[in-house]
C-alpha positions, 0 to 999 in steps of 0.5 A: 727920809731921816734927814727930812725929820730932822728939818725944821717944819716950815723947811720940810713943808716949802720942801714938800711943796716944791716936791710937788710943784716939780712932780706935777711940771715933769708929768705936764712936760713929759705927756706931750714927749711920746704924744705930740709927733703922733697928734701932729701927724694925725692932723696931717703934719708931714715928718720933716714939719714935725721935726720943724715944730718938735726942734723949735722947743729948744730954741725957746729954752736956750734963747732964754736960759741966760736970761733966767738965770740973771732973773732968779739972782735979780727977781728971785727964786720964786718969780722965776718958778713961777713964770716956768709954771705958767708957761707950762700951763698955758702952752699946750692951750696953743697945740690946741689951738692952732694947726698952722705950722709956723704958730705951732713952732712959736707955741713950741718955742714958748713951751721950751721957756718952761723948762729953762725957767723952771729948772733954774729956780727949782734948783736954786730954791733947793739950795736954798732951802737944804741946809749945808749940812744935808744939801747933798741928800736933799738935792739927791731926793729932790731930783727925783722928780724929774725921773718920776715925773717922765716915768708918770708922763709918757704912761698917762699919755701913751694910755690916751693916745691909744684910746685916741683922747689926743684932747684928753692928752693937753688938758691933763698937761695942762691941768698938771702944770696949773697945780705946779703953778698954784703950789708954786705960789704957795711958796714961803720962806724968808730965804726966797727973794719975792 
């Protein structure tokens, strides 16, 4: 923590407010882990469709992870963020939208892009924003909101899936990755390509 006092105001604010934006993306993310196969087969999804529609999240995040990549050196930072919040946000609409099994798997697919983009700019940012000095800490504290986020996530939603709230369940990751999404957007700093 000394090291956050030593920074500069506008520095420790982007890094508080990045904080926040990935605290509030893992918990979006991980309310959805321990609830989804359940919701899904409360709504009469066998098993091995299950499976179909859970796997298909990754090919969304690795079909896109290169291309992110090329987008946060190109576009910058910020933008790229700001697509992985969004699709956060946006993503657990469509689980409640539809039950067909092969738009529940695009759904999945499209949230897996959340976490291909977030992660990549997250990072980046993070460097950017540490000073060389301290980037070592800095990282260290700032990962840790991926831990804490899928601590907080599979508690929330574990808790309103037993009083049977599966609604309840996508609006909370749904709101968590709108303020992800509005904090991203709050964003400043001249090192930060926008």
């Amino acid at each position: 923590m000394k090291t956050l006092n030593q920074l500069e105001p506008q520095q420790r604010r982007s890094l508080l407010v990045l904080f926040i934006t990935g605290l509030l993306f893992w918990i979006s993310i991980a309310i959805l882990l321990p609830t989804l196969p359940a919701y899904l087969d409360a709504i009469g999804i066998n098993q091995q469709q299950i499976g179909l529609i859970i796997g298909a999240f990754a090919i969304g995040l690795l079909a896109t992870r290169p291309i992110v990549g090329k987008l946060v050196d190109i576009k910058g930072r910020k933008v790229v963020l700001l697509i992985g919040t969004a699709v956060v946000a946006i993503a657990p609409l469509g689980y409640l939208a539809f039950t067909s099994i092969p738009l529940l798997m695009v759904v999945r697919a499209f949230h897996g892009i959340s976490i291909a983009a977030f992660t990549t700019a997250y990072s980046a940012l993070v460097v950017d924003l540490a000073p060389p000095k301290q980037r070592g800490e800095i990282i260290g504290l700032m990962s840790l909101t991926n831990p804490v986020g899928v601590a907080l996530g599979p508690a929330l939603g574990g808790n309103l899936q037993v009083m049977g709230m599966y609604n309840a369940i996508f609006w909370v990751s749904i709101v968590c990755g709108a303020i992800s999404l509005i904090a991203a957007s709050q964003l400043h700093n001249a090192r930060i390509k926008i």
